[in-house]
PQR file with spaces between the fields and no chain letter, atoms N, CA, C, O and H, PARSE charges and radii, in Angstrom:
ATOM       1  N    UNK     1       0.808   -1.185    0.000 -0.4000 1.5000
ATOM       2  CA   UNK     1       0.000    0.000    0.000 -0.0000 2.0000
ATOM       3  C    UNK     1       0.858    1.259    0.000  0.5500 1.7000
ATOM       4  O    UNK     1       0.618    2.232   -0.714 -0.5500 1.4000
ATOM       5  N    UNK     2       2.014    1.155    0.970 -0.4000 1.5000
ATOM       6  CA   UNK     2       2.735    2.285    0.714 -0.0000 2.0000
ATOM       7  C    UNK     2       3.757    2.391   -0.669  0.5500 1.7000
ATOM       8  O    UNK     2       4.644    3.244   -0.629 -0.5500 1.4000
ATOM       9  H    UNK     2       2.209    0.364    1.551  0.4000 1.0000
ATOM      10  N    UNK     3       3.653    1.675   -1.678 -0.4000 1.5000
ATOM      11  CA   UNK     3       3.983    1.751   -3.175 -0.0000 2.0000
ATOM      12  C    UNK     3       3.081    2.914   -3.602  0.5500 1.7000
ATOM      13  O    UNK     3       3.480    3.899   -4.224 -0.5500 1.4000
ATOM      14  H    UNK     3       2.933    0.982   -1.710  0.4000 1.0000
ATOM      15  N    UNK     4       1.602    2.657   -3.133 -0.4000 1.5000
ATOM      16  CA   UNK     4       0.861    3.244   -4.162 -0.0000 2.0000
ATOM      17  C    UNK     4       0.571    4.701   -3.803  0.5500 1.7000
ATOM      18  O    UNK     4      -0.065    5.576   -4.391 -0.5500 1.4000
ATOM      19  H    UNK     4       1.278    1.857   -2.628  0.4000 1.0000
ATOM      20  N    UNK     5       1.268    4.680   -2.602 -0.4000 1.5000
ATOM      21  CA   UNK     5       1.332    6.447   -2.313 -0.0000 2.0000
ATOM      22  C    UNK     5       2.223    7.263   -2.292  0.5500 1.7000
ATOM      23  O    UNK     5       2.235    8.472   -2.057 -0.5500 1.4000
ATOM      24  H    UNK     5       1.785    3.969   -2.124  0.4000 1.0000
ATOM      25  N    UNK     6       3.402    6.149   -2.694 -0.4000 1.5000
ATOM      26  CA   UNK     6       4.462    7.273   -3.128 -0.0000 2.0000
ATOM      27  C    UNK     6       4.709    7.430   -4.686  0.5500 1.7000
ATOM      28  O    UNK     6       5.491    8.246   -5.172 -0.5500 1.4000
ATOM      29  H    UNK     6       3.392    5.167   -2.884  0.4000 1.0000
ATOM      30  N    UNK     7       3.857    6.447   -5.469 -0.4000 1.5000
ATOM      31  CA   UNK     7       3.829    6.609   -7.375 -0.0000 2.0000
ATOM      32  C    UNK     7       3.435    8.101   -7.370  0.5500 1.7000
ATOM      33  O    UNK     7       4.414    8.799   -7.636 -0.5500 1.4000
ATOM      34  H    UNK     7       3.221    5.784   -5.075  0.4000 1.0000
ATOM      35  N    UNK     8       2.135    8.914   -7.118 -0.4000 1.5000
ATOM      36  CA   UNK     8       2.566   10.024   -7.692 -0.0000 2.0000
ATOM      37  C    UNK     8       3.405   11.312   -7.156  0.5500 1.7000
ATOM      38  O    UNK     8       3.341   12.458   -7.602 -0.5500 1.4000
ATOM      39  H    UNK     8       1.340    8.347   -6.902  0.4000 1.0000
ATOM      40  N    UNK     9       4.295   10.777   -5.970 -0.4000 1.5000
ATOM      41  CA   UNK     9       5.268   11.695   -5.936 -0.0000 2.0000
ATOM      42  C    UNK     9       6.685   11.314   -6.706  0.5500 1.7000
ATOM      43  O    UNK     9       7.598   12.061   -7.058 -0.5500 1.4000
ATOM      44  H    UNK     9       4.347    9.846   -5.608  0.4000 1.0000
ATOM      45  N    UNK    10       6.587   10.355   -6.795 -0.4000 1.5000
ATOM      46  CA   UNK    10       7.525    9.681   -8.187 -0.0000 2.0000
ATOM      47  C    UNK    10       7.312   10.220   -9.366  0.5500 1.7000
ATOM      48  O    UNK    10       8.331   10.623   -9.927 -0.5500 1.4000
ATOM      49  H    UNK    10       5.845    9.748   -6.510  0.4000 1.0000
ATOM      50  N    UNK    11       6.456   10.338   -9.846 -0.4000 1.5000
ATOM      51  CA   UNK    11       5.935   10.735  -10.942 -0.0000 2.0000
ATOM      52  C    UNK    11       5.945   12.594  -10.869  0.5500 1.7000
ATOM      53  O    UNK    11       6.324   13.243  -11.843 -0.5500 1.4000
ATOM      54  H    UNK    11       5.628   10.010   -9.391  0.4000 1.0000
ATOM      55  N    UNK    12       5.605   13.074   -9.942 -0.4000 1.5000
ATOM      56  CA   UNK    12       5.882   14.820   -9.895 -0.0000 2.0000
ATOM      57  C    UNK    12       7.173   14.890   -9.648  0.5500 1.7000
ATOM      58  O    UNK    12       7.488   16.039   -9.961 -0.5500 1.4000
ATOM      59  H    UNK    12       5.297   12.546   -9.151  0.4000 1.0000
ATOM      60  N    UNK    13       8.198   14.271   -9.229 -0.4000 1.5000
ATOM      61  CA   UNK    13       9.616   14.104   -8.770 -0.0000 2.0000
ATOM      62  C    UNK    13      10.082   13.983  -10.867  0.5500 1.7000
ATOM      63  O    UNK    13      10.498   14.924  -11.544 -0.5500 1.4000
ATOM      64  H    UNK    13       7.942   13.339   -8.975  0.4000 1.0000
ATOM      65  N    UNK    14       9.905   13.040  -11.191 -0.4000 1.5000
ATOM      66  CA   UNK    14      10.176   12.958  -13.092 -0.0000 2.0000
ATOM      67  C    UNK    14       9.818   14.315  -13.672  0.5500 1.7000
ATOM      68  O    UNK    14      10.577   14.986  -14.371 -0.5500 1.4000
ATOM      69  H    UNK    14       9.567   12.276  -10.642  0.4000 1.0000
ATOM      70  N    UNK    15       8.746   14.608  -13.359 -0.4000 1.5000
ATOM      71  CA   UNK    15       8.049   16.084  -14.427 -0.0000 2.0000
ATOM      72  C    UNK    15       8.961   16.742  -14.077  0.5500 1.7000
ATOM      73  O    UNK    15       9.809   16.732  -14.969 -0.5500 1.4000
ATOM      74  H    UNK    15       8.130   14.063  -12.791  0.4000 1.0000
ATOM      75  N    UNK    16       9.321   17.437  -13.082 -0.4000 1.5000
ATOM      76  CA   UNK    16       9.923   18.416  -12.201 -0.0000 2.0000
ATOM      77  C    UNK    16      11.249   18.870  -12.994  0.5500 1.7000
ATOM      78  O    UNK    16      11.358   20.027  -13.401 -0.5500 1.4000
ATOM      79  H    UNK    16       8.633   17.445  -12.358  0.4000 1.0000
ATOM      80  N    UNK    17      12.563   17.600  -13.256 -0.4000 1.5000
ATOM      81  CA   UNK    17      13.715   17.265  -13.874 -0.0000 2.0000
ATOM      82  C    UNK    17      13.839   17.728  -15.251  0.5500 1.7000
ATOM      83  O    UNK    17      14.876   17.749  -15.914 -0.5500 1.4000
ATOM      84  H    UNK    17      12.475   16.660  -12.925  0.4000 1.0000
ATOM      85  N    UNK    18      12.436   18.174  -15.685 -0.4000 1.5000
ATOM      86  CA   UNK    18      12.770   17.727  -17.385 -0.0000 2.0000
ATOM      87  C    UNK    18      13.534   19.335  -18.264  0.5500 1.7000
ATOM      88  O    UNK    18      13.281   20.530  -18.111 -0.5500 1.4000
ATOM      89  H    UNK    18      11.593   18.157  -15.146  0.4000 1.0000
ATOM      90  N    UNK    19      14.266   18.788  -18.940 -0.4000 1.5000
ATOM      91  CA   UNK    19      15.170   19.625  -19.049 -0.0000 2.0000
ATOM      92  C    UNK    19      14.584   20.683  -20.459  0.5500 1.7000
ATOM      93  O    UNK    19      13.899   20.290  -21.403 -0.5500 1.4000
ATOM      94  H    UNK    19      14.471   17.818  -19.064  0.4000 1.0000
ATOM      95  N    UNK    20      15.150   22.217  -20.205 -0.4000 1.5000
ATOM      96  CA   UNK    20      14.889   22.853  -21.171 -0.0000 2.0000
ATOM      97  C    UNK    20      15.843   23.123  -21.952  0.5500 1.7000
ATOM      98  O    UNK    20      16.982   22.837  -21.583 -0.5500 1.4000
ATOM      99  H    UNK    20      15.707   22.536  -19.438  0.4000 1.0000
ATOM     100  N    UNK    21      15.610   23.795  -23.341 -0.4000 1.5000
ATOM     101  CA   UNK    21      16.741   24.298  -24.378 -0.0000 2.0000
ATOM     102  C    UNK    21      16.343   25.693  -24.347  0.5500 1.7000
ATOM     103  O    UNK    21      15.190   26.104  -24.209 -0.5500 1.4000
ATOM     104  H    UNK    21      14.684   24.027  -23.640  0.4000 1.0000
ATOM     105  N    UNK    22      17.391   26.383  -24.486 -0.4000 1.5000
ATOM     106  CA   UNK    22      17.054   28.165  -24.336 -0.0000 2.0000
ATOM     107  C    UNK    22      17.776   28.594  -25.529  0.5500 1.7000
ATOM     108  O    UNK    22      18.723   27.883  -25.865 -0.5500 1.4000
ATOM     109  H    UNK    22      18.327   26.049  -24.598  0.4000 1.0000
ATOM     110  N    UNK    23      17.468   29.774  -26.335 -0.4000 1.5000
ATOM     111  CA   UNK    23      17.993   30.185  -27.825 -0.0000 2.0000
ATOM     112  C    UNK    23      18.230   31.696  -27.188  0.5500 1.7000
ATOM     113  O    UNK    23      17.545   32.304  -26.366 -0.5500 1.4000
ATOM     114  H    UNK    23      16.699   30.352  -26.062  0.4000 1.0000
ATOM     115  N    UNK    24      18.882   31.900  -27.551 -0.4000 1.5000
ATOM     116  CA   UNK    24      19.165   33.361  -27.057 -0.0000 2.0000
ATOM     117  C    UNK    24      20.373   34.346  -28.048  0.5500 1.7000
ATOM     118  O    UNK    24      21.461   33.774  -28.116 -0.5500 1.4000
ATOM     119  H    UNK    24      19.439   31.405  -28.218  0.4000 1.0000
ATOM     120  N    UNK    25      20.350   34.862  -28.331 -0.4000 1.5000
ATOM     121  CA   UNK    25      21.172   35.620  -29.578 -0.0000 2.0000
ATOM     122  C    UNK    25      22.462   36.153  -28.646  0.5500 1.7000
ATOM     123  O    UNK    25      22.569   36.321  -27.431 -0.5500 1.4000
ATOM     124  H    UNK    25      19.466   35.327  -28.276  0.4000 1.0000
ATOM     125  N    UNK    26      23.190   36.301  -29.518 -0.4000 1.5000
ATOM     126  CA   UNK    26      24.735   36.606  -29.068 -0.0000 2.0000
ATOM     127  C    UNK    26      24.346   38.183  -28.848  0.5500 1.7000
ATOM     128  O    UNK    26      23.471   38.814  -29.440 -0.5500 1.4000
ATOM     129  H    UNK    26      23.103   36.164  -30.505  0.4000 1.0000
ATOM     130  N    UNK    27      25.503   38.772  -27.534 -0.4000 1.5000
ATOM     131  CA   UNK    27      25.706   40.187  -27.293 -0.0000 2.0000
ATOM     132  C    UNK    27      26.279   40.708  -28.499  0.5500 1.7000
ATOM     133  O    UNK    27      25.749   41.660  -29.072 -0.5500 1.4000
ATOM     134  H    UNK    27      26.214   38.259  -27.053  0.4000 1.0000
ATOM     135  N    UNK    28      27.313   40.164  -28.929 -0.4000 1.5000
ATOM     136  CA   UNK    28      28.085   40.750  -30.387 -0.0000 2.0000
ATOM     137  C    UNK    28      28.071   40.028  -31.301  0.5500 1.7000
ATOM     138  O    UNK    28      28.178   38.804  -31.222 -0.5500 1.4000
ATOM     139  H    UNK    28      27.744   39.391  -28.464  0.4000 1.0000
ATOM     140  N    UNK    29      27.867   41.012  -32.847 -0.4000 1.5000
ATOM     141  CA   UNK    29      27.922   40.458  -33.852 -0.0000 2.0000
ATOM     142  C    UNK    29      29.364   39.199  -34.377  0.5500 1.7000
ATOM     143  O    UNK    29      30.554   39.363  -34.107 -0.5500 1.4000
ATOM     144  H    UNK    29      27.780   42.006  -32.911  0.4000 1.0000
ATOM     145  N    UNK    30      28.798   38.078  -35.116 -0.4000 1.5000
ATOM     146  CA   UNK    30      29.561   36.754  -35.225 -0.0000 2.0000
ATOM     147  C    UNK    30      30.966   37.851  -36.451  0.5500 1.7000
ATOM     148  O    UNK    30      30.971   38.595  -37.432 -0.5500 1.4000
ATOM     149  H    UNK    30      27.831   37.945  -35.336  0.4000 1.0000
ATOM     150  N    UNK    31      31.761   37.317  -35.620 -0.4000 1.5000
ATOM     151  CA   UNK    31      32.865   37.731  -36.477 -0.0000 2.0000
ATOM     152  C    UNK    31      33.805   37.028  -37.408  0.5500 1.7000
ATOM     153  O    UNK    31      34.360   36.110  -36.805 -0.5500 1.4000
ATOM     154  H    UNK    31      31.757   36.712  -34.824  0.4000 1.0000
ATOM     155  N    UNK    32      34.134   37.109  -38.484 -0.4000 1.5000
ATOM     156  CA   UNK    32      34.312   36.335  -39.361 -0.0000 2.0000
ATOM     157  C    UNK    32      35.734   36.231  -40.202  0.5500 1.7000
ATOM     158  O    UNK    32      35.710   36.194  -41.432 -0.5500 1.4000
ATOM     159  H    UNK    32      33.683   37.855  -38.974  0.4000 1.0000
ATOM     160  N    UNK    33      36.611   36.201  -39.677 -0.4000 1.5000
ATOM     161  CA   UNK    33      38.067   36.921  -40.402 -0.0000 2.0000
ATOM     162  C    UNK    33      38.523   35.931  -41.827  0.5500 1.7000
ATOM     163  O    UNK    33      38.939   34.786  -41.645 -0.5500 1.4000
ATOM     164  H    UNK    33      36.631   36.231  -38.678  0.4000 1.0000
ATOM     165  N    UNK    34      38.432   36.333  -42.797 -0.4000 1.5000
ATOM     166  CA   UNK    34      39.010   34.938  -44.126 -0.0000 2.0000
ATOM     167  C    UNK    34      40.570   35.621  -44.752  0.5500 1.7000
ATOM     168  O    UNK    34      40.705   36.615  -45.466 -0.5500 1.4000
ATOM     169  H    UNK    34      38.094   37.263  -42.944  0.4000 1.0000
ATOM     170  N    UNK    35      41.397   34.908  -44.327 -0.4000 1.5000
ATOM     171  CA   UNK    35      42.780   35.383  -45.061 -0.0000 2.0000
ATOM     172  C    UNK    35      42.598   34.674  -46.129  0.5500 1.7000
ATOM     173  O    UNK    35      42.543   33.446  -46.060 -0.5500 1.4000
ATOM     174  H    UNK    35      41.287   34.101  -43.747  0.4000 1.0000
ATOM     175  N    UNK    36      42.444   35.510  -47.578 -0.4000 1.5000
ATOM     176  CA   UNK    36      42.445   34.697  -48.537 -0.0000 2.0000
ATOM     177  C    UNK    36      43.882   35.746  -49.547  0.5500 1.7000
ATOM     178  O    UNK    36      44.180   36.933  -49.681 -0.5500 1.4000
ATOM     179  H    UNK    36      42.489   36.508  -47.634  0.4000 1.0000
ATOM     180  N    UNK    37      44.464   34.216  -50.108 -0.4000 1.5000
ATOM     181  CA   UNK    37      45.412   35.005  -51.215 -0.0000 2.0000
ATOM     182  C    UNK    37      45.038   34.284  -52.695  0.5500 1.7000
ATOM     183  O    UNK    37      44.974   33.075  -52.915 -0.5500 1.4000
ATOM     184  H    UNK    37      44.222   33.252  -49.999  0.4000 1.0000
ATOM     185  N    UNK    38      44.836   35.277  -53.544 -0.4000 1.5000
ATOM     186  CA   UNK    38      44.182   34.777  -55.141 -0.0000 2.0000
ATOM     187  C    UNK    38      45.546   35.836  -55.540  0.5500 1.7000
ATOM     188  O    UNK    38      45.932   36.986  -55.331 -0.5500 1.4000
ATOM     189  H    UNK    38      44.888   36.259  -53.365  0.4000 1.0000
ATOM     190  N    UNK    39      46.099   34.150  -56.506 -0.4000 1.5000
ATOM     191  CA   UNK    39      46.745   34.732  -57.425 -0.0000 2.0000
ATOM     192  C    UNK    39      46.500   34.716  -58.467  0.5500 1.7000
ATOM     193  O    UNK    39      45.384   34.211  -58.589 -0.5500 1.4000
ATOM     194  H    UNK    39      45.785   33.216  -56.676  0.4000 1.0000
ATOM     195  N    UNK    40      47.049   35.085  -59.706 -0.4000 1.5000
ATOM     196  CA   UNK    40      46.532   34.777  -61.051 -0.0000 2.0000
ATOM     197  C    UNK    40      47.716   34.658  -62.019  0.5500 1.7000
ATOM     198  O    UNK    40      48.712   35.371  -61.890 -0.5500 1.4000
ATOM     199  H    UNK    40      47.956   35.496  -59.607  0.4000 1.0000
ATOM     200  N    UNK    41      47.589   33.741  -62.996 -0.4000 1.5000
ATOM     201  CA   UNK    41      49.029   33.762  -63.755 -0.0000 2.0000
ATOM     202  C    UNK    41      48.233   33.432  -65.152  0.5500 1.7000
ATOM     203  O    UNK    41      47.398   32.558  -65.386 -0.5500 1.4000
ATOM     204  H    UNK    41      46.781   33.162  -63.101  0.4000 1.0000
ATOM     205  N    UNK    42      48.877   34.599  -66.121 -0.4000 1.5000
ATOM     206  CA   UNK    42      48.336   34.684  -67.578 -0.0000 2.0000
ATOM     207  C    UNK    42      49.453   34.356  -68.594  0.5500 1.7000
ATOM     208  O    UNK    42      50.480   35.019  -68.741 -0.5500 1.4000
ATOM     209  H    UNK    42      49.555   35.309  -65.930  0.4000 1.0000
ATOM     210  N    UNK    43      49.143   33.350  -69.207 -0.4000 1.5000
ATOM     211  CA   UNK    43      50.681   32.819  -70.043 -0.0000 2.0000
ATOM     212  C    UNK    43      49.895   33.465  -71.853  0.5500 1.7000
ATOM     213  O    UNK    43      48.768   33.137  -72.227 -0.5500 1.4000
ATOM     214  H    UNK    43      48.309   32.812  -69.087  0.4000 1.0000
ATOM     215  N    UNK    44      50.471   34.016  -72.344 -0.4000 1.5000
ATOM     216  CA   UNK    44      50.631   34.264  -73.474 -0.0000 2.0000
ATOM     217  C    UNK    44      51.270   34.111  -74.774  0.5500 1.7000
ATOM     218  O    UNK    44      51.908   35.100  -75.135 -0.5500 1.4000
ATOM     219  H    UNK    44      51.386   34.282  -72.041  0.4000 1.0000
ATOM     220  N    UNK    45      51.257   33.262  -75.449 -0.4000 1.5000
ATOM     221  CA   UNK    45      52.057   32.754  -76.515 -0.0000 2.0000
ATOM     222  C    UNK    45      52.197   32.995  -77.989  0.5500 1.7000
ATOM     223  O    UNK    45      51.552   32.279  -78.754 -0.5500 1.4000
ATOM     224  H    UNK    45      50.739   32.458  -75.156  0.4000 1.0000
ATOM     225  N    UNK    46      52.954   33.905  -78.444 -0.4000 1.5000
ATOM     226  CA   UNK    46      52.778   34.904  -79.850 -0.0000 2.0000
ATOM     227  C    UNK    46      53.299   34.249  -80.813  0.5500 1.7000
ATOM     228  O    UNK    46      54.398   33.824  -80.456 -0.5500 1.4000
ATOM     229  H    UNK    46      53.478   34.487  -77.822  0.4000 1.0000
ATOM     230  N    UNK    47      52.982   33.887  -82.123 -0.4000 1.5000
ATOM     231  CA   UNK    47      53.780   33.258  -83.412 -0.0000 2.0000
ATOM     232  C    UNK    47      54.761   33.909  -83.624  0.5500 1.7000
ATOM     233  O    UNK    47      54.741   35.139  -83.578 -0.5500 1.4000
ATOM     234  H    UNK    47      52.090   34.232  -82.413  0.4000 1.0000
ATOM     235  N    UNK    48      55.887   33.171  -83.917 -0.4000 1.5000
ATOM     236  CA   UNK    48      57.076   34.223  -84.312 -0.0000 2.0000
ATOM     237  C    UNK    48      56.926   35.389  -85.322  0.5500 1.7000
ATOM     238  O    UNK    48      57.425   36.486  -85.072 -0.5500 1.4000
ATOM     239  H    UNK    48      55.903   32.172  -83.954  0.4000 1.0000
ATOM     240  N    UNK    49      56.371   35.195  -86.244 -0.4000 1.5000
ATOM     241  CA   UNK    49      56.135   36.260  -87.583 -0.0000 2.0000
ATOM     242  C    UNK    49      55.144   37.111  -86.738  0.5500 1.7000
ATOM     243  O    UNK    49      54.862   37.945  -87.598 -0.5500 1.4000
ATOM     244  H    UNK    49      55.966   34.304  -86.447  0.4000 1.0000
ATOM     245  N    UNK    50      54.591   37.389  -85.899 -0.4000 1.5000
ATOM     246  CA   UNK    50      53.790   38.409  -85.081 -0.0000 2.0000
ATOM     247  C    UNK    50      54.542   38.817  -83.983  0.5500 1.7000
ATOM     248  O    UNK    50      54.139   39.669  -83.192 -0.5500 1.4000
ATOM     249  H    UNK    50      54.821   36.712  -85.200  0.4000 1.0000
ATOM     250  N    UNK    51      56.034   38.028  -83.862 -0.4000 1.5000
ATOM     251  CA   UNK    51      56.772   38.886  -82.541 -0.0000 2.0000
ATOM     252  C    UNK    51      57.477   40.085  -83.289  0.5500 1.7000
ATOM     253  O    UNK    51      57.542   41.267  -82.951 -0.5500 1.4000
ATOM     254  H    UNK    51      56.362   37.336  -84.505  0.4000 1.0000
ATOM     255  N    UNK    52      58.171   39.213  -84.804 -0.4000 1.5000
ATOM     256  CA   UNK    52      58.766   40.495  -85.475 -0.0000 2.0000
ATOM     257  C    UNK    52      58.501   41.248  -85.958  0.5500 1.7000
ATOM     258  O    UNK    52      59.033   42.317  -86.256 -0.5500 1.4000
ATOM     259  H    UNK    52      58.118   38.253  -85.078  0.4000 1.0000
ATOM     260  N    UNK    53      57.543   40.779  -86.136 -0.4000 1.5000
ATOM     261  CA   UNK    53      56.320   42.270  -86.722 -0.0000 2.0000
ATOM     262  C    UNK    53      56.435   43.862  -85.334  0.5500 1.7000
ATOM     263  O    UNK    53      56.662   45.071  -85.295 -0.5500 1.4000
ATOM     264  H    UNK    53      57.110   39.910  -85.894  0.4000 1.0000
ATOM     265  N    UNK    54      56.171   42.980  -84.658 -0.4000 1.5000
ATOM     266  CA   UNK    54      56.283   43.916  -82.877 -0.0000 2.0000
ATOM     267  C    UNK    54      57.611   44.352  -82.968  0.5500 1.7000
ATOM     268  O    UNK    54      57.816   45.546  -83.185 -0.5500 1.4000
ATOM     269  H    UNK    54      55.986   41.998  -84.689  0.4000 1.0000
ATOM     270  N    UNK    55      58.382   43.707  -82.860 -0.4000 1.5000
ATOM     271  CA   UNK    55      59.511   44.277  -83.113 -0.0000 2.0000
ATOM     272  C    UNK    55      60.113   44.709  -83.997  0.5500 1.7000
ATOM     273  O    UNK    55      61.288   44.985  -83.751 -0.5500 1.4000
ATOM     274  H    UNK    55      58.215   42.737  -82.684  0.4000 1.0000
ATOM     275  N    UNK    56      59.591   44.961  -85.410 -0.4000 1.5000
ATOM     276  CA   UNK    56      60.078   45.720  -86.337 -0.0000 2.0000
ATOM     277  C    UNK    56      59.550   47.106  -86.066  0.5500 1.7000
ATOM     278  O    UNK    56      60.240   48.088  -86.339 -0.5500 1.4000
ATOM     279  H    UNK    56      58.637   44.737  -85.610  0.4000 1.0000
ATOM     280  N    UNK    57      58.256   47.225  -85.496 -0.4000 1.5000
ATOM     281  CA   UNK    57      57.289   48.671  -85.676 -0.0000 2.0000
ATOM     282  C    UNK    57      56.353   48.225  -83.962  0.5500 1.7000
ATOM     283  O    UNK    57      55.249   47.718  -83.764 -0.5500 1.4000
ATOM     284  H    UNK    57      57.696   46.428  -85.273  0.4000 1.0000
ATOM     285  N    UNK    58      57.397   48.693  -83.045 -0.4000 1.5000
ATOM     286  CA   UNK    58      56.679   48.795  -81.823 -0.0000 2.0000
ATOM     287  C    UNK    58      55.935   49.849  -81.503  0.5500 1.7000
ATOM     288  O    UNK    58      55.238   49.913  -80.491 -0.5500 1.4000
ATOM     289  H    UNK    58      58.294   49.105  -83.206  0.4000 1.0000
ATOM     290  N    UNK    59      56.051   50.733  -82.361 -0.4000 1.5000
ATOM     291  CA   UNK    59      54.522   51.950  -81.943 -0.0000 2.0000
ATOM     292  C    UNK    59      53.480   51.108  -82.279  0.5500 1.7000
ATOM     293  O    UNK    59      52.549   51.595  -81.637 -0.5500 1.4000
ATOM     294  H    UNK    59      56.618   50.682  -83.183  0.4000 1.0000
ATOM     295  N    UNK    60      52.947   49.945  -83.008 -0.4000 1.5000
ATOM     296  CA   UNK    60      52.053   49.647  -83.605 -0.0000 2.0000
ATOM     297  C    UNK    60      50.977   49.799  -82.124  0.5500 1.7000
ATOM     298  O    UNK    60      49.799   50.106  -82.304 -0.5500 1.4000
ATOM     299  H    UNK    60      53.703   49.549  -83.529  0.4000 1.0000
ATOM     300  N    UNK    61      51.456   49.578  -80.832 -0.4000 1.5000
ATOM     301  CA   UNK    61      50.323   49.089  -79.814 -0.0000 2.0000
ATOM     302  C    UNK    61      50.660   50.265  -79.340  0.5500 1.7000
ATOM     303  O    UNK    61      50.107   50.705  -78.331 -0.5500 1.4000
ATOM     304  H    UNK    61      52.413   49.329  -80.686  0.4000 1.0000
């Protein structure tokens, strides 16, 4: 008999425990630092009869 009078303080003892999740926004804005390095490499390759051309009459450009 004394089982059955302590089940629902067993049972309000469980509810009591149950755990919460809280969301709450940051004091300061998320800061974000990216070290980025972009290089770039442009290869160019001229026919010979169009280098001497350049180099016969370099005002042309």
């Amino acid at each position: 008999m004394k089982t059955n009078s302590l089940l629902p303080l067993i049972m309000l003892a469980f509810v009591a425990c149950t755990p919460t999740v809280q969301l709450q926004a940051p004091d300061k804005p998320i800061e974000i630092n990216l070290n980025v390095n972009i290089e770039q490499h442009v290869k160019i390759e001229i026919q010979k009869d169009v280098k001497q051309a350049i180099a016969k009459n370099p005002d042309v450009f």
